[in-house]
Z-matrix of the N, CA and C atoms (Angstrom, degrees):
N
C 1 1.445
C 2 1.518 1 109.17
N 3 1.333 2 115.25 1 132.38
C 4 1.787 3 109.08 2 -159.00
C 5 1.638 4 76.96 3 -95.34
N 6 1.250 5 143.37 4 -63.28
C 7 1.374 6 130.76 5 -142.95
C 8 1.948 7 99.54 6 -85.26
N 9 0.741 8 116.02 7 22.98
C 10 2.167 9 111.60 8 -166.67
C 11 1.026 10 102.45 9 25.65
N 12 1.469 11 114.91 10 66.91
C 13 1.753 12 99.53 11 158.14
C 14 1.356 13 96.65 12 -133.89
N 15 1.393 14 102.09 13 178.75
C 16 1.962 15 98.24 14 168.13
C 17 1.454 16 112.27 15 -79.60
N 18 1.571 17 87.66 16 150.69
C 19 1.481 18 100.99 17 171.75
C 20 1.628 19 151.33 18 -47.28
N 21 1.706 20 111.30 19 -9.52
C 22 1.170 21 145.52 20 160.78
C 23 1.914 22 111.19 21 -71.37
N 24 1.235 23 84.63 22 -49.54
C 25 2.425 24 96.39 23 -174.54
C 26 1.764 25 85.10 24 -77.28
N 27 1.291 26 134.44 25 -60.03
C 28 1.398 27 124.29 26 -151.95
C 29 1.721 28 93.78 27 -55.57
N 30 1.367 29 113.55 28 -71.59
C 31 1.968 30 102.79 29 176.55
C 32 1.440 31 114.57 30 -34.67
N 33 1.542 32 121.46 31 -65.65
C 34 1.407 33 106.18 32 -169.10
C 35 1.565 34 104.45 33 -54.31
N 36 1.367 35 125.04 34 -40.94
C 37 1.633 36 114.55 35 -176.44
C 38 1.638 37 122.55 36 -59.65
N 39 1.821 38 108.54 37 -14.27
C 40 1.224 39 106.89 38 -175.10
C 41 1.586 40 91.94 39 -77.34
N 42 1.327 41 130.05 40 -42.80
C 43 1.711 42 146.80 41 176.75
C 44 1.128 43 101.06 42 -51.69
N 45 0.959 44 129.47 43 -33.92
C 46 1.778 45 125.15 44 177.75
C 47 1.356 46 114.66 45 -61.30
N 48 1.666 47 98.55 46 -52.94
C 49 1.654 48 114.99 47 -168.29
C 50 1.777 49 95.52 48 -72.79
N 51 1.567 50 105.64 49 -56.92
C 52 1.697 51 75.77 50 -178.17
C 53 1.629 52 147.23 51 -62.65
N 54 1.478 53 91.19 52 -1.48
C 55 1.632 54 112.29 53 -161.07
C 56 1.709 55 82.35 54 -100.25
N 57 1.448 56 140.43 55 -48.13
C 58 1.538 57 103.89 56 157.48
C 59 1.358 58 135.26 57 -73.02
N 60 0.936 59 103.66 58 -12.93
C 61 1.693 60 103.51 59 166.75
C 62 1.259 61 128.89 60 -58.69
N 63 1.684 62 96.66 61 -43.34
C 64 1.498 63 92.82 62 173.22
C 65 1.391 64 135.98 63 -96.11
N 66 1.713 65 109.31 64 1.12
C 67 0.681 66 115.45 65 -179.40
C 68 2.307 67 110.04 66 -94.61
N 69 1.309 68 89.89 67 -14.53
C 70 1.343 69 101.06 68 160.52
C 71 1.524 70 121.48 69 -63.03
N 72 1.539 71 108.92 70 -38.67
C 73 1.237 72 120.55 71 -168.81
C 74 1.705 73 109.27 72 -67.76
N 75 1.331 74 100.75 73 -28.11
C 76 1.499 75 109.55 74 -171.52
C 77 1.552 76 99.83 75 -85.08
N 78 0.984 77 116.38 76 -42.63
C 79 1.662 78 116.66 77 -170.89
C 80 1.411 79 98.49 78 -66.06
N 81 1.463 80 131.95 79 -37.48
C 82 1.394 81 125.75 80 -165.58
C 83 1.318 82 85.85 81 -90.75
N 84 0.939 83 159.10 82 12.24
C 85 1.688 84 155.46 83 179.11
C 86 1.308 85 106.50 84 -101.85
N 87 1.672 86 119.25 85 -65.66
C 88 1.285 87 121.29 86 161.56
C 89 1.777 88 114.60 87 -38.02
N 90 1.251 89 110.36 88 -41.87
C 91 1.821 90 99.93 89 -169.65
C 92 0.915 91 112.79 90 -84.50
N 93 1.454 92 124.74 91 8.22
C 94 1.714 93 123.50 92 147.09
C 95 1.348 94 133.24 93 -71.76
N 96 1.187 95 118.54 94 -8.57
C 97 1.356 96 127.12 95 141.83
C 98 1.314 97 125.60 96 -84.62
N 99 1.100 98 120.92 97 13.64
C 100 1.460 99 104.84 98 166.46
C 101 1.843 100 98.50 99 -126.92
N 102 1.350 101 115.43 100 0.35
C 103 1.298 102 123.15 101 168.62
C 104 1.607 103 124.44 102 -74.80
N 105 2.006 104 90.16 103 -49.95
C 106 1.777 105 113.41 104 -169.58
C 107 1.826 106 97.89 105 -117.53
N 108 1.065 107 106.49 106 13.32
C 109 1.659 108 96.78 107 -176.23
C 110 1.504 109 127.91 108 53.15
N 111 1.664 110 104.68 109 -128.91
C 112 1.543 111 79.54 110 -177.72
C 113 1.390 112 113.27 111 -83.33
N 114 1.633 113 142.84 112 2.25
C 115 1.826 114 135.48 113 153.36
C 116 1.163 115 112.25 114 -64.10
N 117 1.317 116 124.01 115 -8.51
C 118 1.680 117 122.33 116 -179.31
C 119 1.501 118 99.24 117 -85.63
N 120 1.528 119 124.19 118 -0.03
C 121 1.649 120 115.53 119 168.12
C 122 1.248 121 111.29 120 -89.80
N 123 1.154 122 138.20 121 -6.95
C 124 1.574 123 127.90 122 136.48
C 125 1.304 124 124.56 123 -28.65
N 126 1.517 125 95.29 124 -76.37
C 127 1.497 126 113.95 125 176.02
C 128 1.151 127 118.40 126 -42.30
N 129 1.283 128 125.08 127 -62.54
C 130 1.743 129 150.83 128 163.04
C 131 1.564 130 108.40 129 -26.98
N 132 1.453 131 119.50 130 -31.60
C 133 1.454 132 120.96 131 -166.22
C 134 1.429 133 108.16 132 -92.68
N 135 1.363 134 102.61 133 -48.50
C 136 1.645 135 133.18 134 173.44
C 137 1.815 136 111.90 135 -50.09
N 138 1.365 137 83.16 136 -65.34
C 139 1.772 138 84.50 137 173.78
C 140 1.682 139 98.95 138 -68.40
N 141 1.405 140 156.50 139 -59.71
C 142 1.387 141 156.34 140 178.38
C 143 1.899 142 106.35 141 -26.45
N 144 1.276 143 79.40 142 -52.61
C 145 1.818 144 88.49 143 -170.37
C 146 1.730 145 117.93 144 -68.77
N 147 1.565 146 95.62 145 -48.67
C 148 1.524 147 95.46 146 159.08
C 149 1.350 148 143.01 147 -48.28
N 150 1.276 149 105.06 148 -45.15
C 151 1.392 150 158.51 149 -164.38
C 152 1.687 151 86.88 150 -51.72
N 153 1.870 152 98.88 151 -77.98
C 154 1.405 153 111.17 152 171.52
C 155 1.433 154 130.91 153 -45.49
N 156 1.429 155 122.10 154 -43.86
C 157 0.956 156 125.53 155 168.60
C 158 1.763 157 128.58 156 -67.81
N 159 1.061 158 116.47 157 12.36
C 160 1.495 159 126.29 158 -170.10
C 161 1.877 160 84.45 159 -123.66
N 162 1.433 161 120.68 160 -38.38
C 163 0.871 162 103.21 161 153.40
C 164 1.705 163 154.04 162 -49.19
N 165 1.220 164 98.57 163 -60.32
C 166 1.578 165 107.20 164 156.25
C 167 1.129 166 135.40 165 -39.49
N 168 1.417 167 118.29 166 -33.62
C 169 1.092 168 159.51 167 -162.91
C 170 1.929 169 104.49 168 -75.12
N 171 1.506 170 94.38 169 -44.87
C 172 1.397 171 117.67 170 -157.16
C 173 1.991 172 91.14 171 -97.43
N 174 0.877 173 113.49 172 -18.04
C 175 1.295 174 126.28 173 -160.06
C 176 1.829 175 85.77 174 -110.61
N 177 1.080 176 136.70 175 -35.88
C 178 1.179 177 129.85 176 -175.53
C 179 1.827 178 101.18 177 -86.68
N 180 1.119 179 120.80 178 -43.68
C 181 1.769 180 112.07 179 165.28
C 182 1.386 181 126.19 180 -53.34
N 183 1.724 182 104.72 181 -38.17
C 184 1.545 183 113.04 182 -167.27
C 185 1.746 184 84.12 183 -78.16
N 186 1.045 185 137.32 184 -35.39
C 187 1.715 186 118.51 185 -174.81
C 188 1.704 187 102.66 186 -80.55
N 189 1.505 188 130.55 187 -29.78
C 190 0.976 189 114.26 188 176.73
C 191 1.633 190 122.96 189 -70.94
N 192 1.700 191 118.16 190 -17.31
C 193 1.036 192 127.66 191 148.21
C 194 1.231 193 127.89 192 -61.40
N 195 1.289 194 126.28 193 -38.40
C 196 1.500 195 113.07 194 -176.29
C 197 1.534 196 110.67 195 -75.66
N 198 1.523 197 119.86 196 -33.17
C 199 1.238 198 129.12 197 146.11
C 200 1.359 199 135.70 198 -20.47
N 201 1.529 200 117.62 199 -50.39
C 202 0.931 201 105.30 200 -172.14
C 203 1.581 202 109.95 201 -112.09
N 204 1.736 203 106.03 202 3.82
C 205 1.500 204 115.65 203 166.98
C 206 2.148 205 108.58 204 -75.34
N 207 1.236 206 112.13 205 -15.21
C 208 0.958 207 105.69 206 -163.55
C 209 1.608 208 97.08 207 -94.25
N 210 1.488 209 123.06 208 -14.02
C 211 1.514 210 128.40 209 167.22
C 212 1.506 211 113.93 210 -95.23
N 213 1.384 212 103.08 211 0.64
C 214 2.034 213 96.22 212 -177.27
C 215 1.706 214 108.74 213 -73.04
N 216 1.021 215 100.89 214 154.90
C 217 1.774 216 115.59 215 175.88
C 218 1.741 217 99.32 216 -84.43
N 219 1.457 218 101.21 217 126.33
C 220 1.591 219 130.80 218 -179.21
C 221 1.447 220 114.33 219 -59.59
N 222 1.124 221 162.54 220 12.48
C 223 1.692 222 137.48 221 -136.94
C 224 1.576 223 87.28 222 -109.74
N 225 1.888 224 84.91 223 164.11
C 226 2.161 225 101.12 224 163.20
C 227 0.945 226 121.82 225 -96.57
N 228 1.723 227 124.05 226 122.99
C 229 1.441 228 159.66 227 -161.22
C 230 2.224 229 75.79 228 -49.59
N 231 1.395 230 104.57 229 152.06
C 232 1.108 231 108.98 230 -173.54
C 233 2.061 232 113.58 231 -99.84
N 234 1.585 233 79.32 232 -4.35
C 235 1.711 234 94.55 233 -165.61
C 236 2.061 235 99.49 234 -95.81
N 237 1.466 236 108.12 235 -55.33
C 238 1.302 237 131.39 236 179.19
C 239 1.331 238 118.43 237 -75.53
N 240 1.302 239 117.51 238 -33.01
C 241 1.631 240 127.03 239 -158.25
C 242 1.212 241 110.47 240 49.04
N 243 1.054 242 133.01 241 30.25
C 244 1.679 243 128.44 242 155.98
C 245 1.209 244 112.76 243 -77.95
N 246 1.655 245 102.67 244 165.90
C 247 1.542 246 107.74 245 169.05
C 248 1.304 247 126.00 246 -62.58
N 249 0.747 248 164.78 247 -141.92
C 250 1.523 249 163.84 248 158.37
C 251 1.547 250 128.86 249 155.25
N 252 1.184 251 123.78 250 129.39
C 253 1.307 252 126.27 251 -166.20
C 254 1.482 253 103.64 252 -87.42
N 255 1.596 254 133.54 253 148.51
C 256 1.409 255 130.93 254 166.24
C 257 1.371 256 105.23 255 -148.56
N 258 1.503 257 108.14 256 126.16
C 259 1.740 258 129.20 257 160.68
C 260 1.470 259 123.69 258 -86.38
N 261 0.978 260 119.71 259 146.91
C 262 1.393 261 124.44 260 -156.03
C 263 1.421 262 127.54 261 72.84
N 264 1.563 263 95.86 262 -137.12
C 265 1.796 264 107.64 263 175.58
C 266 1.540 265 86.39 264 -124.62
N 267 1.115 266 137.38 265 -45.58
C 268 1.515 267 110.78 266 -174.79
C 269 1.318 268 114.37 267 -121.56
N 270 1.179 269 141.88 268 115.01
C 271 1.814 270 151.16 269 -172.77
C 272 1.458 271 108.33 270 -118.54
N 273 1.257 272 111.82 271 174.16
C 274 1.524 273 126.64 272 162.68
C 275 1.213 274 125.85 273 -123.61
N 276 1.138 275 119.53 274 144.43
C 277 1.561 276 136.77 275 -142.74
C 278 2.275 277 93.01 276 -68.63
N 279 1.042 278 111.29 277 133.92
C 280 1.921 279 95.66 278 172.25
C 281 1.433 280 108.88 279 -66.64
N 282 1.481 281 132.40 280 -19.48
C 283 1.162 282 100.56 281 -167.01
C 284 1.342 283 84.88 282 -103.15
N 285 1.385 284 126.24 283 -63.32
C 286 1.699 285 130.33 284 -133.75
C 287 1.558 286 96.04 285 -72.18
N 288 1.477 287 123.08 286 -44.11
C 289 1.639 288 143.81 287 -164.83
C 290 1.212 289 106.74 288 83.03
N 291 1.666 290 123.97 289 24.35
C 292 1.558 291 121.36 290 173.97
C 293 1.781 292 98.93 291 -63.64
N 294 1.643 293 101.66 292 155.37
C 295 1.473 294 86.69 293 171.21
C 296 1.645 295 105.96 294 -109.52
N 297 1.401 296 110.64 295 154.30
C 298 1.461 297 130.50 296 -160.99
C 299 1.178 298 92.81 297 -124.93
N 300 1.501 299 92.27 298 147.74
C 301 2.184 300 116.99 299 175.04
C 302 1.072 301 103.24 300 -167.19
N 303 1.672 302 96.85 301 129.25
C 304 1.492 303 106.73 302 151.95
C 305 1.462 304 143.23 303 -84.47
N 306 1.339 305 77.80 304 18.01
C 307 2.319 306 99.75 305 177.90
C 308 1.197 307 94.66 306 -103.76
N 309 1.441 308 112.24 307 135.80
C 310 1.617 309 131.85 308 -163.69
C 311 1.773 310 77.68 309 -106.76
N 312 0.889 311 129.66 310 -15.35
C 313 1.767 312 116.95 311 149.29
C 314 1.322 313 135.99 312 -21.16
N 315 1.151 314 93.95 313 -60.17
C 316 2.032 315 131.39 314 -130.67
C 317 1.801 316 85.69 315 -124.87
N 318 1.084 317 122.09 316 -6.88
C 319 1.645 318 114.66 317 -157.67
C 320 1.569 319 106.02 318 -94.29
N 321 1.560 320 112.23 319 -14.16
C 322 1.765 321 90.59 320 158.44
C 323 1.167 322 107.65 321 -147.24
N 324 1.530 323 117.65 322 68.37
C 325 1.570 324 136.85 323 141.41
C 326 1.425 325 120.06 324 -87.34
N 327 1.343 326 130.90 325 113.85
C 328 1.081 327 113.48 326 137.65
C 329 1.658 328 148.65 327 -0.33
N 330 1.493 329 104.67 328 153.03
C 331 1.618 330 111.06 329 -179.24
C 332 1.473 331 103.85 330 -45.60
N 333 1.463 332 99.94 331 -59.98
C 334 1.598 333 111.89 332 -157.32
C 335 1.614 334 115.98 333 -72.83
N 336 1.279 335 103.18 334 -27.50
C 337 1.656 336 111.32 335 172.24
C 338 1.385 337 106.86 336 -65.60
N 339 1.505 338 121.03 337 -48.19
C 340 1.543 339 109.11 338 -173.64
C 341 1.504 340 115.03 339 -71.77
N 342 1.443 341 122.40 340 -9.90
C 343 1.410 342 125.38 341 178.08
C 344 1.410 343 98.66 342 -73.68
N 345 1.359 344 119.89 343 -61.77
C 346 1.453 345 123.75 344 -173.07
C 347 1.448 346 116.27 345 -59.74
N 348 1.313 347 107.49 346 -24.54
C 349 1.333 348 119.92 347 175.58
C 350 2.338 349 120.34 348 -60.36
N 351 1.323 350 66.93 349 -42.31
C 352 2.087 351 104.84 350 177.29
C 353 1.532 352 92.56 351 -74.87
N 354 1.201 353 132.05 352 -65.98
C 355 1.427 354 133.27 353 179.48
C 356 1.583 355 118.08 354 -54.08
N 357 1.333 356 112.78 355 -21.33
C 358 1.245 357 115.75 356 171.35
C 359 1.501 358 122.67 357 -87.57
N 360 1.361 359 116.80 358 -24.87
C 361 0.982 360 123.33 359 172.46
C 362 1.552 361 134.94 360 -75.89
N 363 1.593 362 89.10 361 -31.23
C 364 1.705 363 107.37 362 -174.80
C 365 1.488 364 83.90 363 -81.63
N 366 1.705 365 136.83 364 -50.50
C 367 1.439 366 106.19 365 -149.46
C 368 2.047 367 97.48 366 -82.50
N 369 1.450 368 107.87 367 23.18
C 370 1.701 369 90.49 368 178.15
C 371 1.079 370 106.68 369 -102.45
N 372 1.499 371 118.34 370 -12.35
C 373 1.645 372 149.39 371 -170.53
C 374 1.976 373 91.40 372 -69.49
């Protein structure tokens, strides 16, 4: 996990970023008409169209998130006692960022072991 969060916040955060992006894209699209007049409606269309599509985009993660929040397994973070949602076999808690597993494997390694652990696997992949 590049950002340490759980796997539920990292999607909505990718939905975050595209939903300002594109909505940046449109605002800087629109202010080409008031920069280049009426040739800044090129620009204006270009940035609009993009704009949208980073949208959809953002709108297609945030449903694949709510999706797959509505199939995650329920338990309490062992550090916080909150509720907390977890995907896979190993996640991190939303509030505390302890990491959680339901593999009696994996259950007393370290942060850094399960990264290297992940790194070992992808480079045998």
């Amino acid at each position: 996990m590049f950002f340490k969060s759980s796997k539920i916040n990292e999607f909505r955060l990718w939905g975050l970023l595209l939903t300002m992006f594109g909505m940046g894209l449109m605002i800087l699209g629109t202010a080409g008409i008031v920069f280049w007049g009426q040739s800044g409606k090129i620009i204006a269309g270009i940035g609009l169209a993009i704009g949208l599509i980073f949208m959809l985009g953002s709108l297609a993660i945030y449903f694949i998130a709510g999706m797959l929040s509505t199939s995650a397994v329920q338990l309490e973070c062992p550090e916080c006692h909150k509720l907390t949602k977890m995907l896979g076999k190993t996640d991190r808690c939303m509030f505390c960022k302890t990491i959680l597993t339901l593999d009696p494997a994996k259950a007393n390694i370290t942060a850094e072991q399960l990264e290297e652990q992940k790194a070992a696997t992808q480079a045998a992949k």
